[in-house]
HTML snippet that shows the backbone in 3Dmol.js (N, CA, C, O; Angstrom):
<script src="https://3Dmol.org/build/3Dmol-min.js"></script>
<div id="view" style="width:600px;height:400px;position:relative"></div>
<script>
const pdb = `
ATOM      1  N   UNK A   1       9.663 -10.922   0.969  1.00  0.00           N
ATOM      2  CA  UNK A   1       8.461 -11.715   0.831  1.00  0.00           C
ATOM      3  C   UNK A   1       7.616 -11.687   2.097  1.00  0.00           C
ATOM      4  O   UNK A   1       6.489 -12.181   2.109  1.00  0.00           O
ATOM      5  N   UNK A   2       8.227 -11.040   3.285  1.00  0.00           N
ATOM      6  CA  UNK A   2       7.401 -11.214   4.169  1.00  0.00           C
ATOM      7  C   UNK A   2       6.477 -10.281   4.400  1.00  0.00           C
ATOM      8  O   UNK A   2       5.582 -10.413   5.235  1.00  0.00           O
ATOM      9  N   UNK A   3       6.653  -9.197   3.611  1.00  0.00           N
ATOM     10  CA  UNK A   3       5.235  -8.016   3.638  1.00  0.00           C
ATOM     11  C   UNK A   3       4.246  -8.693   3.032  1.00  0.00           C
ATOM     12  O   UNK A   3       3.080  -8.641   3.422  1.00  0.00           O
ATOM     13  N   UNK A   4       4.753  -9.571   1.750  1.00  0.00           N
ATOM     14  CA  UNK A   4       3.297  -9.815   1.377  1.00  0.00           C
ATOM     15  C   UNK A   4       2.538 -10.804   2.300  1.00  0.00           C
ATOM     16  O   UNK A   4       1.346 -10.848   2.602  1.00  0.00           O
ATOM     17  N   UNK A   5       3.401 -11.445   2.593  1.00  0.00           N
ATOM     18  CA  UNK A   5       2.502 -12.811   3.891  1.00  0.00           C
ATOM     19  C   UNK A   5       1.938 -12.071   5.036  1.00  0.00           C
ATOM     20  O   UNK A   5       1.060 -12.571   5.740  1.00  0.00           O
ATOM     21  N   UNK A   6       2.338 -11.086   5.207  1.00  0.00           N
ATOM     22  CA  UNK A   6       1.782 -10.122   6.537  1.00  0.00           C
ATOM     23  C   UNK A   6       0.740  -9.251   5.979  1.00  0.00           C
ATOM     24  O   UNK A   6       0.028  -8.742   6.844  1.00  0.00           O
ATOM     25  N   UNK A   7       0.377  -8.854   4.415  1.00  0.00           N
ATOM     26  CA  UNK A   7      -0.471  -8.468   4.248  1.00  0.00           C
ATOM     27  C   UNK A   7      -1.863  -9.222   3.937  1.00  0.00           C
ATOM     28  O   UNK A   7      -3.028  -9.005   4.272  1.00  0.00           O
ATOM     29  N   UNK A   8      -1.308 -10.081   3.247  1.00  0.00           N
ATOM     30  CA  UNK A   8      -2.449 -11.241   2.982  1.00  0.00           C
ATOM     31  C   UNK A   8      -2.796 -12.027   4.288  1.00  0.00           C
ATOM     32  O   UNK A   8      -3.247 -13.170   4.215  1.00  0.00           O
ATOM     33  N   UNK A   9      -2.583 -11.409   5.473  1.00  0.00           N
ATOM     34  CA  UNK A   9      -2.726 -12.476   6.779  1.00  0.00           C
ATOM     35  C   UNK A   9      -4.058 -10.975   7.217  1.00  0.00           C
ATOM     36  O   UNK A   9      -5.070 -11.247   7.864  1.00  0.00           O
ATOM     37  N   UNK A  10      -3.815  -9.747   6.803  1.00  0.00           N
ATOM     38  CA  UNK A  10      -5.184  -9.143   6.952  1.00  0.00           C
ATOM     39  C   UNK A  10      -6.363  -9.265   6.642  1.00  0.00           C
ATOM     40  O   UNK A  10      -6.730  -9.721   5.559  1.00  0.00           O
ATOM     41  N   UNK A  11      -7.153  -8.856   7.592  1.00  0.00           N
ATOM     42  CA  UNK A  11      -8.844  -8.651   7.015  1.00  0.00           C
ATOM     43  C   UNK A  11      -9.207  -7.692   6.097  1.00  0.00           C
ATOM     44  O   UNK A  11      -8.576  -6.640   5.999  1.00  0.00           O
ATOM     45  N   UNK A  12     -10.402  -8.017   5.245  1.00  0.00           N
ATOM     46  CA  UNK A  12     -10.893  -7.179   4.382  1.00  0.00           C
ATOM     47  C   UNK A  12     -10.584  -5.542   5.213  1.00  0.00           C
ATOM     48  O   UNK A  12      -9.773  -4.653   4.952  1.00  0.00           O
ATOM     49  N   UNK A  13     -11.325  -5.631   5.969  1.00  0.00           N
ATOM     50  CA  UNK A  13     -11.423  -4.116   6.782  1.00  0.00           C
ATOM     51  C   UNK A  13      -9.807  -3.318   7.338  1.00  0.00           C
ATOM     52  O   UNK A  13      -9.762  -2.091   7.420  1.00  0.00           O
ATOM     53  N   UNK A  14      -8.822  -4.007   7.613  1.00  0.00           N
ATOM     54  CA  UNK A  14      -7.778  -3.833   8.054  1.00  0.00           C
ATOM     55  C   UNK A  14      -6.818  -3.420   6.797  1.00  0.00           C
ATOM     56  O   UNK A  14      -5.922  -2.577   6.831  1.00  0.00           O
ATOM     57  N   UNK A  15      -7.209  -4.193   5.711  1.00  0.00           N
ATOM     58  CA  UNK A  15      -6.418  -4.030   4.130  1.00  0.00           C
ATOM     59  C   UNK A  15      -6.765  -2.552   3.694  1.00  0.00           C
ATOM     60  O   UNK A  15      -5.943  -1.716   3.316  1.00  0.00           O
ATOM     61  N   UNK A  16      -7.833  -2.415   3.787  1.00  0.00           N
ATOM     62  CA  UNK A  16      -8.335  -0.936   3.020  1.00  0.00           C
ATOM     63  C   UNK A  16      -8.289  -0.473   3.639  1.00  0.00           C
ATOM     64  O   UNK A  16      -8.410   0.660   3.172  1.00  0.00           O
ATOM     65  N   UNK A  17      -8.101  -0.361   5.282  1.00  0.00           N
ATOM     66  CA  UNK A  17      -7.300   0.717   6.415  1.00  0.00           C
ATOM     67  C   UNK A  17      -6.076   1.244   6.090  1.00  0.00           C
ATOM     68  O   UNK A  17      -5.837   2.451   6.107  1.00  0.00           O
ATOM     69  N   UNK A  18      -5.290   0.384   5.792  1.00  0.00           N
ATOM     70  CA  UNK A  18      -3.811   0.291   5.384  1.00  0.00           C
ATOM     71  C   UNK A  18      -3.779   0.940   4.023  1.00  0.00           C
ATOM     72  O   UNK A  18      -2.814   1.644   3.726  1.00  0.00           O
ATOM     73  N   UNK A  19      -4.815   0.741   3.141  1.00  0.00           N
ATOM     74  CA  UNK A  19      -4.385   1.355   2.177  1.00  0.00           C
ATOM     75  C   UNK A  19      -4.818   2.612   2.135  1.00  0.00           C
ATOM     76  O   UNK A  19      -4.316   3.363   1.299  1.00  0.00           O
ATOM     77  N   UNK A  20      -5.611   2.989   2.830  1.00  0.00           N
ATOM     78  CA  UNK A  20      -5.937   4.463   3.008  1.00  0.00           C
ATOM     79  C   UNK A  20      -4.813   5.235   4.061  1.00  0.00           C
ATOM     80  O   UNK A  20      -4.598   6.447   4.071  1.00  0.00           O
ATOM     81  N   UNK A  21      -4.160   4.217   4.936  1.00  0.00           N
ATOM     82  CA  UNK A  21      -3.042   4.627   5.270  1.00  0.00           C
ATOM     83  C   UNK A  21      -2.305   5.248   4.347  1.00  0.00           C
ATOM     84  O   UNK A  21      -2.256   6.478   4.326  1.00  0.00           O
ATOM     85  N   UNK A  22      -1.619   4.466   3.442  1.00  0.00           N
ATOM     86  CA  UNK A  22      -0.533   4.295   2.667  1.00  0.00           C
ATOM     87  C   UNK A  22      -0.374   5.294   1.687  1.00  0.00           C
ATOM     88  O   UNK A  22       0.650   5.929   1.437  1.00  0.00           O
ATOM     89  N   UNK A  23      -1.883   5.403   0.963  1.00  0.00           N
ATOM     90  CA  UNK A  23      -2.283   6.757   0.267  1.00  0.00           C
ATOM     91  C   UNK A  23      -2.222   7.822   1.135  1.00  0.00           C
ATOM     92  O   UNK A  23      -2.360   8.867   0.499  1.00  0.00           O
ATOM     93  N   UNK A  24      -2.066   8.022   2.390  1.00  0.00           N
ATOM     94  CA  UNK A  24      -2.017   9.501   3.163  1.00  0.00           C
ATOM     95  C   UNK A  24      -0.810   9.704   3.062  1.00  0.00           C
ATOM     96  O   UNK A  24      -0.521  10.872   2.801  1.00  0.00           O
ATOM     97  N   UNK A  25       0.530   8.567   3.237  1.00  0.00           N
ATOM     98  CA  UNK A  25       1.429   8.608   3.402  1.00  0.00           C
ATOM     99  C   UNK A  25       2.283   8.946   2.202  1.00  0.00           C
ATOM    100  O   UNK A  25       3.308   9.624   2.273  1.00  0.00           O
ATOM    101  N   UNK A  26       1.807   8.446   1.141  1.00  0.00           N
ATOM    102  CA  UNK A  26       2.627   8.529  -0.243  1.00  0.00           C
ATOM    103  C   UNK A  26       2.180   9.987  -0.461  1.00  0.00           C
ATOM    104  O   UNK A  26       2.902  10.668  -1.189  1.00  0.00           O
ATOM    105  N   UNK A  27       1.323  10.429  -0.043  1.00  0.00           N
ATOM    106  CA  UNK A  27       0.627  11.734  -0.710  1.00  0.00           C
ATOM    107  C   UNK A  27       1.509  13.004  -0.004  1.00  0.00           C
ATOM    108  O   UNK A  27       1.884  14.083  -0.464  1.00  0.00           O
ATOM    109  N   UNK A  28       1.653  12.414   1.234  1.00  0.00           N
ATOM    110  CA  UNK A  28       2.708  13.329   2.197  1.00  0.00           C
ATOM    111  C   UNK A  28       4.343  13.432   1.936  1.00  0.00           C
ATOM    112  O   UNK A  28       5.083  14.413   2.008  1.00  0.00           O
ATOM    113  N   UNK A  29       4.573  12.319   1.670  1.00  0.00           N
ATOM    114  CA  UNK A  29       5.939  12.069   1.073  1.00  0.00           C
ATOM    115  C   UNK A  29       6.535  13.143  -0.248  1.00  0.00           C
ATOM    116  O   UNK A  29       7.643  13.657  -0.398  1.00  0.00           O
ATOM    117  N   UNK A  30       4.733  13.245  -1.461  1.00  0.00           N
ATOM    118  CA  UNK A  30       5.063  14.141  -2.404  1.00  0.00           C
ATOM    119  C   UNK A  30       5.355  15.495  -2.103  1.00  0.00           C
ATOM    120  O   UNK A  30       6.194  16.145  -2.727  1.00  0.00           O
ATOM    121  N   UNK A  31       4.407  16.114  -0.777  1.00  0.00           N
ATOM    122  CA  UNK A  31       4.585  17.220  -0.392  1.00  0.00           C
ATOM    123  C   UNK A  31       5.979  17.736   0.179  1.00  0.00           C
ATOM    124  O   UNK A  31       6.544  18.827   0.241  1.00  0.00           O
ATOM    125  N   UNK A  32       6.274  16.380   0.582  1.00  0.00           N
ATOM    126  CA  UNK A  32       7.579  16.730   1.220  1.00  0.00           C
ATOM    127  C   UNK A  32       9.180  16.863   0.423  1.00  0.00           C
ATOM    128  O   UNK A  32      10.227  17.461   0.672  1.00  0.00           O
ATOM    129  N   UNK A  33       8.738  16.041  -0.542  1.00  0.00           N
ATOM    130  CA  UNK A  33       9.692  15.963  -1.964  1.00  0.00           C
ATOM    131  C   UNK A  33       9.435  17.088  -2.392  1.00  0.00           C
ATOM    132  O   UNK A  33      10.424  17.798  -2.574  1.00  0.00           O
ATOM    133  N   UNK A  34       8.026  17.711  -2.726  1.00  0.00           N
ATOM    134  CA  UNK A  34       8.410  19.149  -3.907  1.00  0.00           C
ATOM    135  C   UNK A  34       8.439  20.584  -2.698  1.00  0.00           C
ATOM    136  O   UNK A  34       8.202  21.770  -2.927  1.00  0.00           O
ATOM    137  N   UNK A  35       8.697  20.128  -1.819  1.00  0.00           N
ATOM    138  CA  UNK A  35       9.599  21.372  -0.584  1.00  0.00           C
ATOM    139  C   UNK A  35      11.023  20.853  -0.318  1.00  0.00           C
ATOM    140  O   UNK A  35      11.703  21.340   0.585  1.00  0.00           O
ATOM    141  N   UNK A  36      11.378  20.070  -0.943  1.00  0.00           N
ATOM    142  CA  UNK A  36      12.853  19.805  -0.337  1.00  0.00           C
ATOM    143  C   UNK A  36      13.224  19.186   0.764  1.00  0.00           C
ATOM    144  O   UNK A  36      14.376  19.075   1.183  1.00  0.00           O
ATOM    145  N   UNK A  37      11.879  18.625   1.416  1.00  0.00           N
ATOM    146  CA  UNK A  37      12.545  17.996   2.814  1.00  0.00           C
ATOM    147  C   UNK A  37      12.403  16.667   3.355  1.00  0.00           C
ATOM    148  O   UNK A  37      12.211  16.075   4.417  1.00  0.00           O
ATOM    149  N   UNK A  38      12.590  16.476   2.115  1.00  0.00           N
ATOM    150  CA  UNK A  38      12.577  14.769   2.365  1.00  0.00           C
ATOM    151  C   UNK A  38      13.915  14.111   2.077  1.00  0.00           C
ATOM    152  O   UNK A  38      14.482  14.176   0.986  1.00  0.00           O
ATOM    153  N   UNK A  39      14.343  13.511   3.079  1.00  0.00           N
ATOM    154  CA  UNK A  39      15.586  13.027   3.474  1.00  0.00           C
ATOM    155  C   UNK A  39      15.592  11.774   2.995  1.00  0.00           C
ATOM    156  O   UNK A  39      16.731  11.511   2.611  1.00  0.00           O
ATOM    157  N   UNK A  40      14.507  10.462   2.765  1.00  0.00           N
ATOM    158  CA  UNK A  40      14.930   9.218   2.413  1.00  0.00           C
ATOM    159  C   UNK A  40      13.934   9.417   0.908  1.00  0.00           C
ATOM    160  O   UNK A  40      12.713   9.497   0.768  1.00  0.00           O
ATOM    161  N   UNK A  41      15.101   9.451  -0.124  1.00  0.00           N
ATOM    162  CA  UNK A  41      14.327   9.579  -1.681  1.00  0.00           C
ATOM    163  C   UNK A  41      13.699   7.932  -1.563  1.00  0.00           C
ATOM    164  O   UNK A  41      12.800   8.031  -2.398  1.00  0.00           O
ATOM    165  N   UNK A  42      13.634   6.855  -1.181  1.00  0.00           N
ATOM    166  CA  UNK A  42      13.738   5.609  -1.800  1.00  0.00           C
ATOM    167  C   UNK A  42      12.263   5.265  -0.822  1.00  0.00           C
ATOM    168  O   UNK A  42      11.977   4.093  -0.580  1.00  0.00           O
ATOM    169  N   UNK A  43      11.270   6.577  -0.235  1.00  0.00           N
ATOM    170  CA  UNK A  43      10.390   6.386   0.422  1.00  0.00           C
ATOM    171  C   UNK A  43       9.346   6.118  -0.234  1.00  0.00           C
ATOM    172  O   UNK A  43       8.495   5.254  -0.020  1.00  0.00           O
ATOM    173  N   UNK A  44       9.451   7.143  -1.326  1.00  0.00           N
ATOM    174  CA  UNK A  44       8.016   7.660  -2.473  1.00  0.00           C
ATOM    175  C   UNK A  44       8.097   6.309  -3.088  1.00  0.00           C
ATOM    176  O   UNK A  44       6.997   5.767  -2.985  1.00  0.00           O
ATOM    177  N   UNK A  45       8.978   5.542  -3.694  1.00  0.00           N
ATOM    178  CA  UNK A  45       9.255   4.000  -4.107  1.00  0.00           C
ATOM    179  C   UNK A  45       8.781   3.266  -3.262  1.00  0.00           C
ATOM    180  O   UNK A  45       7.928   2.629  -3.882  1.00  0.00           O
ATOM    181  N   UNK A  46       8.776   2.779  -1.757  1.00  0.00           N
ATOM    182  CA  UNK A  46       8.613   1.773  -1.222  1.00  0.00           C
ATOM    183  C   UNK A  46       7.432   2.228  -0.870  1.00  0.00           C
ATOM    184  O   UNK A  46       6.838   1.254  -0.407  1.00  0.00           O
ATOM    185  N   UNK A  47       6.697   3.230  -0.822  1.00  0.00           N
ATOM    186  CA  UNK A  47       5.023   3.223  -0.444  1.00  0.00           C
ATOM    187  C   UNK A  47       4.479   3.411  -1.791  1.00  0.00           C
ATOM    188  O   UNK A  47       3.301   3.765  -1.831  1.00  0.00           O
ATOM    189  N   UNK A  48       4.978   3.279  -2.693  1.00  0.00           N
ATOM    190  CA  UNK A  48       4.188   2.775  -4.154  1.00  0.00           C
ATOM    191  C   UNK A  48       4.305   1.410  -4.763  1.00  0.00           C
ATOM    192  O   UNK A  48       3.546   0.989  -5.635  1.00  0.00           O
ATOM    193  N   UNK A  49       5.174   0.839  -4.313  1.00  0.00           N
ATOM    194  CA  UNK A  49       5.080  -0.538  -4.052  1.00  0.00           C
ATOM    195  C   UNK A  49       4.264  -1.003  -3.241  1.00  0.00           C
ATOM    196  O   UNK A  49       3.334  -1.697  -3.653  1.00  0.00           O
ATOM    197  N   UNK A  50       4.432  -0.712  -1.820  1.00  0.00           N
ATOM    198  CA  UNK A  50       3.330  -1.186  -0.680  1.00  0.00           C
ATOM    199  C   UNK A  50       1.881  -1.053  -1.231  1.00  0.00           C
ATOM    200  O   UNK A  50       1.039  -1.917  -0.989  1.00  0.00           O
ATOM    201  N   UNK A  51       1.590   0.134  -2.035  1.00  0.00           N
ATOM    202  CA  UNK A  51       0.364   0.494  -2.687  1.00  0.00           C
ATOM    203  C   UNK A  51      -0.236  -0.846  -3.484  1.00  0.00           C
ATOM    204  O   UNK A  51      -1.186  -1.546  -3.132  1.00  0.00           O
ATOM    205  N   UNK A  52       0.694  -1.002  -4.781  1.00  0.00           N
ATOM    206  CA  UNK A  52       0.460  -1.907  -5.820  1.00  0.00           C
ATOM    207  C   UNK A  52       0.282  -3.360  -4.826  1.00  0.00           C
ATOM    208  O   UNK A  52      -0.823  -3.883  -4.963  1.00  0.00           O
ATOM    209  N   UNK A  53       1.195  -4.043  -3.884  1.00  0.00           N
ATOM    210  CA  UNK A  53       1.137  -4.758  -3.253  1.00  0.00           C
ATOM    211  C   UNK A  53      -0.545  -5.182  -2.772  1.00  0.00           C
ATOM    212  O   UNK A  53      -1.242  -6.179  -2.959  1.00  0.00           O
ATOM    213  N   UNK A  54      -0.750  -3.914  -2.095  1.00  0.00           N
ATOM    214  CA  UNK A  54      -2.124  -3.651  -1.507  1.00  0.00           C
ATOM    215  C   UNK A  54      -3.003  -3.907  -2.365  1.00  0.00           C
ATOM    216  O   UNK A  54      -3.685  -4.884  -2.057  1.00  0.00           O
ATOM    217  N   UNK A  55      -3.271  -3.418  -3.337  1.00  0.00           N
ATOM    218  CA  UNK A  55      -4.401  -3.238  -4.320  1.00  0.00           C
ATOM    219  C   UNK A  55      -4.626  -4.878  -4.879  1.00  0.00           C
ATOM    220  O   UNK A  55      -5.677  -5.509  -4.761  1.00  0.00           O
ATOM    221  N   UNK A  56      -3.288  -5.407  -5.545  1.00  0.00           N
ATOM    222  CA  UNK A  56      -3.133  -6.623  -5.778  1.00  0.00           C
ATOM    223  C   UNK A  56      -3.647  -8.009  -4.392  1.00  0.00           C
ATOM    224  O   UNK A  56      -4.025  -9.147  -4.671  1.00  0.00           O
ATOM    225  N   UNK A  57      -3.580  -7.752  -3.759  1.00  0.00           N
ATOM    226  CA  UNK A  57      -3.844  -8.574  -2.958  1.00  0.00           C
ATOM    227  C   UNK A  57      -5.729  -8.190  -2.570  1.00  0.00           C
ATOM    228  O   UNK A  57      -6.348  -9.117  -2.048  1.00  0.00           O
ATOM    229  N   UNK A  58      -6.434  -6.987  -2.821  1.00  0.00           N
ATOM    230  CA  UNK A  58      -7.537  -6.734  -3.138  1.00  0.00           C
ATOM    231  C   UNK A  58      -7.986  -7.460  -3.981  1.00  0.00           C
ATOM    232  O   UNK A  58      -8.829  -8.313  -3.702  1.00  0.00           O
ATOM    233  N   UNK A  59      -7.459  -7.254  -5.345  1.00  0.00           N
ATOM    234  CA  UNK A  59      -8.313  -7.875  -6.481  1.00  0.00           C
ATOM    235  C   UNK A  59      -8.420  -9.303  -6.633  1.00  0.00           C
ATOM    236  O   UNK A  59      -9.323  -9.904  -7.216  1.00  0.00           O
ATOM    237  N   UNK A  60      -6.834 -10.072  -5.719  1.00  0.00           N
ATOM    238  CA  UNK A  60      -7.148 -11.209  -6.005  1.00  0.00           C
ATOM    239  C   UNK A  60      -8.590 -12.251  -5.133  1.00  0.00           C
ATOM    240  O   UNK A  60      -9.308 -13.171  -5.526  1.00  0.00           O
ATOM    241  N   UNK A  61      -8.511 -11.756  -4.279  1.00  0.00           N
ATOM    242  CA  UNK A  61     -10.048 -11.486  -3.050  1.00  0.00           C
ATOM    243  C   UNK A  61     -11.066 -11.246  -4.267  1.00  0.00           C
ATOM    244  O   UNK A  61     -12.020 -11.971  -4.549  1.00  0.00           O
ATOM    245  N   UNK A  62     -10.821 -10.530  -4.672  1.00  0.00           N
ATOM    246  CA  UNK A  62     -12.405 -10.447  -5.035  1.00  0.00           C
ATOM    247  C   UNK A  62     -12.631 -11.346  -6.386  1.00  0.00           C
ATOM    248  O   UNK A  62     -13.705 -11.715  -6.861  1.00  0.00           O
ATOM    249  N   UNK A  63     -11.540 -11.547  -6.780  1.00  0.00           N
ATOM    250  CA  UNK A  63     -11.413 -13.080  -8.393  1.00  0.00           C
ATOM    251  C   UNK A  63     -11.918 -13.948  -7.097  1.00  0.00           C
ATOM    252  O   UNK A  63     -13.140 -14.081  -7.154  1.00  0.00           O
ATOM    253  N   UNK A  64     -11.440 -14.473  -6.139  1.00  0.00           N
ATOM    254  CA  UNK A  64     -12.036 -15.813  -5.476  1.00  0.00           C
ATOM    255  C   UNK A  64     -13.422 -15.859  -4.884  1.00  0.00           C
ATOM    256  O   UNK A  64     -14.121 -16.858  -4.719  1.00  0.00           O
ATOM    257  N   UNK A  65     -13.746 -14.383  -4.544  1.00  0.00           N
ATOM    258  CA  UNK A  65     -15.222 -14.908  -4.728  1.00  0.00           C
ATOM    259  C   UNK A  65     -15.980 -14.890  -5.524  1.00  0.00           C
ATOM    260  O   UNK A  65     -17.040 -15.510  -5.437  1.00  0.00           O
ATOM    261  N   UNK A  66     -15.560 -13.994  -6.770  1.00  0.00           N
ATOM    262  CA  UNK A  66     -16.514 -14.481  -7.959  1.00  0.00           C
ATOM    263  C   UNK A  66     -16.541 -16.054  -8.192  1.00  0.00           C
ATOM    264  O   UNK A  66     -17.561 -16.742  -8.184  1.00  0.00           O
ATOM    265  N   UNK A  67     -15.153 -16.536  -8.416  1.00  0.00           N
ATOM    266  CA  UNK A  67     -14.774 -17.295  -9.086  1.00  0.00           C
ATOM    267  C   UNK A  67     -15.599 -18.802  -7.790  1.00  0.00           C
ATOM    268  O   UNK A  67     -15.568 -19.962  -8.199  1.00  0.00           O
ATOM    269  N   UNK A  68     -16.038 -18.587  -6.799  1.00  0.00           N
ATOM    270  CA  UNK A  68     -16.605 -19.597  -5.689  1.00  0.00           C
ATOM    271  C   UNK A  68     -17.976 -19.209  -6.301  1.00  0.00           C
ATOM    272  O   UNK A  68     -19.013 -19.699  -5.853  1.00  0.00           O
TER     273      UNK A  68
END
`;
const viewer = $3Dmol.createViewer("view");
viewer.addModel(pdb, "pdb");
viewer.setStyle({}, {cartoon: {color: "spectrum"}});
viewer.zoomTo();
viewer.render();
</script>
């Protein structure tokens, strides 16, 4: 639970940093899976979580300011 409190403690600008992080990273992870050289399988999982995490904590931002 504490990724999400550490993510929701970011700024707009810092969130979509991270997630453009995260997308470089998951994207690298695939490359590295369909060559064989990826050593922790349970990576491509935890930065597609971190992803959904991310995105979710986007949309709910933007329900509260419609919703204000």
């Amino acid at each position: 639970m504490s990724e999400i409190d550490d993510l929701r403690g970011l700024n707009d600008v810092d969130l979509s940093e991270d997630l453009e992080s995260t997308h470089r990273e998951l994207m690298n992870l695939r490359f590295q899976s369909a060559t064989m050289q990826l050593s922790d399988v349970n990576a491509i999982r935890k930065s597609r979580k971190r992803l959904a995490r991310i995105k979710t904590i986007i949309r709910e931002r933007e329900l509260a300011r419609v919703t204000q």
